[in-house]
N, C-alpha and C positions, 0 to 999 in steps of 0.2 A: 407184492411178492418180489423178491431179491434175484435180480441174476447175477453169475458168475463165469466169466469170458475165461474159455482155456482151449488150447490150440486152436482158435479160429473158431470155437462154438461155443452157444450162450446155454449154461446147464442151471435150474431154479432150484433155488435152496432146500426145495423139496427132494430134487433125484439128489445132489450134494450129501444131505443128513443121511438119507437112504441106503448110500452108497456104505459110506461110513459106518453106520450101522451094524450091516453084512460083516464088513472087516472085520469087527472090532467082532463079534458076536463067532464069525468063522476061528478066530485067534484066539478067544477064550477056548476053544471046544479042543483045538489043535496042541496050544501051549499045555494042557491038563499031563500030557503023555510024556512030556520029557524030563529030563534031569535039570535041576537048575544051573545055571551060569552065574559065578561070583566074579562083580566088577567093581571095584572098588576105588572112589576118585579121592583122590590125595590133594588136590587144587583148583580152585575157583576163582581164580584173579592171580594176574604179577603180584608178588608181594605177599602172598597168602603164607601162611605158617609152614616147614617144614615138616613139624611133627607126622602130620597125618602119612606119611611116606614111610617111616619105619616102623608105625603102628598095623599099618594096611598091609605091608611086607609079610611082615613078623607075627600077629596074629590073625589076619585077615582072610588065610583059606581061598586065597583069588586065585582066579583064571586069569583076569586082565584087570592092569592096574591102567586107571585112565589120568591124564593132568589137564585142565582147563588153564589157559593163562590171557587170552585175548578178548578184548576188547575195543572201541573204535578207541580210545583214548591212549591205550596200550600200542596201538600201528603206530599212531601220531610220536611215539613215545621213541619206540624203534626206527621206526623211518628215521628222526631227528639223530638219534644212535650211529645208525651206520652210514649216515652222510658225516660221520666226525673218521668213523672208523669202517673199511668195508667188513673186519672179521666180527662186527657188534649187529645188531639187528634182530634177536634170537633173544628167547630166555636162557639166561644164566642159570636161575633158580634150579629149573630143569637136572642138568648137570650137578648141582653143584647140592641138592637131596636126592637125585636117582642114582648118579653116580657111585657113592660108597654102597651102594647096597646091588649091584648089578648081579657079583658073584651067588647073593643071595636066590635075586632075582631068576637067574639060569637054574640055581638046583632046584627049584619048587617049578619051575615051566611057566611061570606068570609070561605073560605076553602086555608090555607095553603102549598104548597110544596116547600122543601129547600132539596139540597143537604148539609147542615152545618153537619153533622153526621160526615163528612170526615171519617178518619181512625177508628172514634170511637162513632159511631151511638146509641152505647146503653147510653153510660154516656149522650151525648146532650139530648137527650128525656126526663133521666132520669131529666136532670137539668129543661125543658121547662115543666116537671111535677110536678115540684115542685114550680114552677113558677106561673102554671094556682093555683094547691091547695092554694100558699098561697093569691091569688086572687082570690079565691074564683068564681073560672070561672070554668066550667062544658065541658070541651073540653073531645074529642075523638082523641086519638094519635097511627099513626101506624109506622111503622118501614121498612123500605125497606133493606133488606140486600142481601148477596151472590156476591157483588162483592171482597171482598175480598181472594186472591187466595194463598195469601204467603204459606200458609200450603203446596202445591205443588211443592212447590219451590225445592224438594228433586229430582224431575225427570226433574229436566234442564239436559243439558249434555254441557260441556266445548266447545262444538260449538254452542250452542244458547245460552251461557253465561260462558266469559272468566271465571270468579270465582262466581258461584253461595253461596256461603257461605256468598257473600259480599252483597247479595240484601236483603235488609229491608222491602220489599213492596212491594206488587205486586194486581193489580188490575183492572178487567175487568170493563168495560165501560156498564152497565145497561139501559134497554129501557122505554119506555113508560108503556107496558104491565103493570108490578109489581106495578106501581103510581098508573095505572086509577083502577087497582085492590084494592090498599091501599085507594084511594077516596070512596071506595061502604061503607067503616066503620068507616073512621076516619076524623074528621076537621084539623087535623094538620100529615102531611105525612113528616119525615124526612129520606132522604136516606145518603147511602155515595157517592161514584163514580157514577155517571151516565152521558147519554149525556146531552148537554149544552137542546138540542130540546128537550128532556121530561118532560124537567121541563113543557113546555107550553102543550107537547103533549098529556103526560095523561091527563091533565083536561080536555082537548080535549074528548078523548076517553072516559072520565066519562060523559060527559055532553049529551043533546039529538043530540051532534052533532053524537055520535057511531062512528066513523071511525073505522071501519074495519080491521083487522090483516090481510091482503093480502099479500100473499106470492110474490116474480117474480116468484118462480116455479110454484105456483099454475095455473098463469095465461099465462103462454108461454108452458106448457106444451100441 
């Protein structure tokens, strides 16, 4: 039999499935009642096709339009970016497919989330506000940050990092929570690092779907 260590206690892959079960079983019975949520993702990698952004716009019926652009290859990519330039670190793409279509974007109520911030979340915003101003679009823009951890990088030790002097970037992987928090104030949400799943999940958690912050400890305890 399998165990699995979480806050300090060992739970066997039997309560684990158990658990999971419950959820998924109480979620079917609960999601039956509601309206559905249209989220529609226009990008899956830097580099990915523009198309998908005024197709999803335009005929797409969405609530929340979402964009994926990061990968560990993509940080490496960025980091390298804005050590040339501080205002680079960010996707461009971002901008430069969401941008002409903003004004759209506000008449239909679409609520945007992108992780495009990558390494340098303040300058993308900074740019997608200067974007809506000179479009004369009336957007609400919020910020998701706290993945970035390099500052810490002082208390590695040469056995969890042969030369820590050599890492450029370092950054935790951010949840849903922070998004569906950044959705209660703003129509356009940019983080840096988060999971690929938040992007759908907070809108999720913003919307009357509520899902829940459930713990496994709360509910095996």
């Amino acid at each position: 039999m399998n165990y699995y260590l979480h806050h300090h206690r060992w739970f066997t892959s039997v309560q684990i499935r158990r658990f999971l079960s419950q959820r998924i079983s109480n979620g079917i019975r609960s999601l039956t009642t509601l309206s559905p949520v249209r989220i529609g993702c226009a990008s899956g990698f830097w580099g990915d096709t523009w198309t998908a952004v005024p197709q999803l716009v335009n005929h797409g019926k969405l609530d929340f339009l979402v964009l994926d652009y990061l990968s560990e290859v993509t940080m490496s990519l960025l980091v390298a970016a804005k050590e040339r330039n501080e205002e680079l670190g960010w996707c461009p793409d971002f901008a430069q497919s969401v941008g002409p279509l903003l004004p759209l974007i506000k008449k239909q109520g679409i609520k945007v989330v992108a992780n495009a911030g990558g390494v340098n979340p303040q300058a993308c915003m900074k740019a997608m506000m200067a974007i809506a101003e000179k479009s004369k679009v009336d957007l609400k823009f919020a910020l998701v940050t706290g993945d970035d951890l390099l500052s810490s990088k002082e208390t590695l030790t040469t056995e969890q990092c042969p030369n820590p002097n050599a890492v450029t970037s370092a950054n935790a992987y951010l949840g849903a929570g922070p998004i569906s928090r950044a959705l209660e104030l703003a129509d356009i949400v940019i983080t840096g690092r988060c999971t690929d799943s938040a992007l759908a999940l907070g809108p999720l958690i913003h919307t009357d779907f509520q899902l829940p912050f459930v713990t496994l400890q709360e509910n095996l305890y």
